[in-house]
C-alpha positions, 0 to 999 in steps of 0.5 A: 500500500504506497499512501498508507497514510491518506483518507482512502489509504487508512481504510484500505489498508486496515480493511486488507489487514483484516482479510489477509493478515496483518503480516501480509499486508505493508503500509508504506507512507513519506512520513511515519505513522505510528498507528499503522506501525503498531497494527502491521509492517509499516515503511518510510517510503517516498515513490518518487525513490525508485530505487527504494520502492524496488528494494521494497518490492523485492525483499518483502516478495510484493505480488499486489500494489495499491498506489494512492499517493497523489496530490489532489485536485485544490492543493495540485493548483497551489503546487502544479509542478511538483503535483505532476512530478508525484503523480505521473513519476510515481505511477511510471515507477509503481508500473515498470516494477509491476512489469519487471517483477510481474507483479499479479495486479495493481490498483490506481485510482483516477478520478472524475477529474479527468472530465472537463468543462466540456464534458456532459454534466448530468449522467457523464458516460464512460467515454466522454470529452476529457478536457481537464483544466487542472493539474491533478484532472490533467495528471489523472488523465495522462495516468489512465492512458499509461495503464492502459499502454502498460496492459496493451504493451507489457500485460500489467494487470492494472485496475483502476477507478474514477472516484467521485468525491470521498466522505468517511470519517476514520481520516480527515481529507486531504486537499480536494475540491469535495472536502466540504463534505466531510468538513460539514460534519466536523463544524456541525458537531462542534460549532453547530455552524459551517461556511462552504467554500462552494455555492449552495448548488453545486451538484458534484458526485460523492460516495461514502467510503464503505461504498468506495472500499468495497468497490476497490476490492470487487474490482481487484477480486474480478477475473481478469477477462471481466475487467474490460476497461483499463483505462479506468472505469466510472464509478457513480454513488450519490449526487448532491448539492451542499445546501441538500446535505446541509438540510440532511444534518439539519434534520438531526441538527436543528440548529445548524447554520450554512453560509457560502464563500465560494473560493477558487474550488468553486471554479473546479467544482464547475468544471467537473460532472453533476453525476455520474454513469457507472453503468460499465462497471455494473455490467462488467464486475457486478458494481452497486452503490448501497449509501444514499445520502441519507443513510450516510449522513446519519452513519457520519454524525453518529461516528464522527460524534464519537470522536468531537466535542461541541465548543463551548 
C-alpha cells in the first residue's frame, strides 16, 4: 500500500489487514505513522525513490500494489509542478516494477477529474470529452492512458477507478475540491455552524467510503477477462448539492447554520460532472452503490460524534 497514510489509504489498508493478515499486508507512507506501525509492517517510503520502492518490492516478495499517493485536485493548483512530478513519476515507477517483477495486479485510482468543462454534466458516460483544466484532472488523465499502454504493451494487470468525491470519517481529507463534505460534519458537531467554500448548488458526485472500499476490492477480486476497461472505469454513488446535505444534518441538527464563500474550488467544482454513469462497471464486475445520502449522513454524525466535542 504506497499512501498508507491518506483518507482512502487508512481504510484500505486496515480493511486488507483484516482479510489477509496483518503480516501480509505493508503500509508504506513519506512520513511515519505510528498507528499503522503498531497494527502491521509499516515503511518510510517516498515513490518518487525508485530505487527504494524496488528494494521494497523485492525483499518483502510484493505480488499486489495499491498506489494512492497523489496530490489532489485544490492543493495540485497551489503546487502544479511538483503535483505532476508525484503523480505521473510515481505511477511510471509503481508500473515498470509491476512489469519487471510481474507483479499479479495493481490498483490506481483516477478520478472524475479527468472530465472537463466540456464534458456532459448530468449522467457523464464512460467515454466522454476529457478536457481537464487542472493539474491533478490533467495528471489523472495522462495516468489512465499509461495503464492502459502498460496492459496493451507489457500485460500489467492494472485496475483502476474514477472516484467521485470521498466522505468517511476514520481520516480527515486531504486537499480536494469535495472536502466540504466531510468538513460539514466536523463544524456541525462542534460549532453547530459551517461556511462552504462552494455555492449552495453545486451538484458534484460523492460516495461514502464503505461504498468506495468495497468497490476497490470487487474490482481487484474480478477475473481478469471481466475487467474490460483499463483505462479506468466510472464509478457513480450519490449526487448532491451542499445546501441538500446541509438540510440532511439539519434534520438531526436543528440548529445548524450554512453560509457560502465560494473560493477558487468553486471554479473546479464547475468544471467537473453533476453525476455520474457507472453503468460499465455494473455490467462488467457486478458494481452497486448501497449509501444514499441519507443513510450516510446519519452513519457520519453518529461516528464522527464519537470522536468531537461541541465548543463551548
Amino acid at each position: 500500500m504506497i499512501g498508507a497514510s491518506g483518507q482512502v489509504g487508512t481504510e484500505l489498508t486496515a480493511e486488507l489487514r483484516a482479510r489477509y493478515g496483518t503480516e501480509k499486508v505493508i503500509a508504506t507512507d513519506i512520513t511515519p505513522n505510528p498507528n499503522l506501525r503498531e497494527k502491521g509492517p509499516f515503511f518510510i517510503l517516498d515513490v518518487l525513490n525508485r530505487a527504494q520502492l524496488y528494494e521494497i518490492v523485492t525483499a518483502h516478495n510484493v505480488k499486489v500494489i495499491y498506489h494512492l499517493a497523489a496530490v489532489l485536485s485544490a492543493s495540485g493548483e497551489k503546487k502544479p509542478k511538483f503535483a505532476w512530478k508525484l503523480n505521473m513519476e510515481g505511477l511510471l515507477n509503481v508500473l515498470d516494477v509491476a512489469k519487471d517483477h510481474k507483479l499479479d495486479k495493481v490498483f490506481w485510482p483516477s478520478s472524475i477529474a479527468v472530465f472537463g468543462p466540456t464534458t456532459p454534466r448530468n449522467n457523464t458516460p464512460q467515454d466522454s470529452v476529457m478536457d481537464p483544466n487542472t493539474v491533478y484532472g490533467i495528471s489523472k488523465l495522462a495516468g489512465e492512458r499509461w495503464c492502459q499502454w502498460y496492459f496493451d504493451n507489457h500485460g500489467v494487470d492494472v485496475r483502476s477507478l474514477r472516484y467521485p468525491g470521498l466522505i468517511g470519517y476514520k481520516s480527515l481529507p486531504g486537499g480536494g475540491t469535495t472536502d466540504y463534505a466531510v468538513e460539514i460534519f466536523y463544524k456541525s458537531l462542534e460549532e453547530h455552524k459551517y461556511t462552504c467554500f462552494l455555492k449552495p448548488d453545486s451538484y458534484l458526485p460523492m460516495m461514502y467510503m464503505p461504498d468506495a472500499i468495497r468497490a476497490t476490492l470487487e474490482l481487484m477480486d474480478a477475473p481478469a477477462e471481466q475487467v474490460k476497461i483499463r483505462s479506468s472505469y466510472n464509478l457513480g454513488g450519490i449526487s448532491f448539492s451542499p445546501k441538500e446535505i446541509a438540510a440532511e444534518i439539519q434534520k438531526h441538527q436543528p440548529d445548524f447554520k450554512i453560509e457560502y464563500k465560494p473560493d477558487f474550488r468553486q471554479a473546479i467544482a464547475d468544471s467537473w460532472p453533476k453525476s455520474i454513469d457507472d453503468s460499465r462497471a455494473m455490467q462488467d464486475w457486478n458494481w452497486k452503490n448501497q449509501y444514499g445520502l441519507k443513510e450516510m449522513v446519519a452513519d457520519m454524525l453518529t461516528q464522527i460524534g464519537k470522536k468531537v466535542k461541541p465548543v463551548s
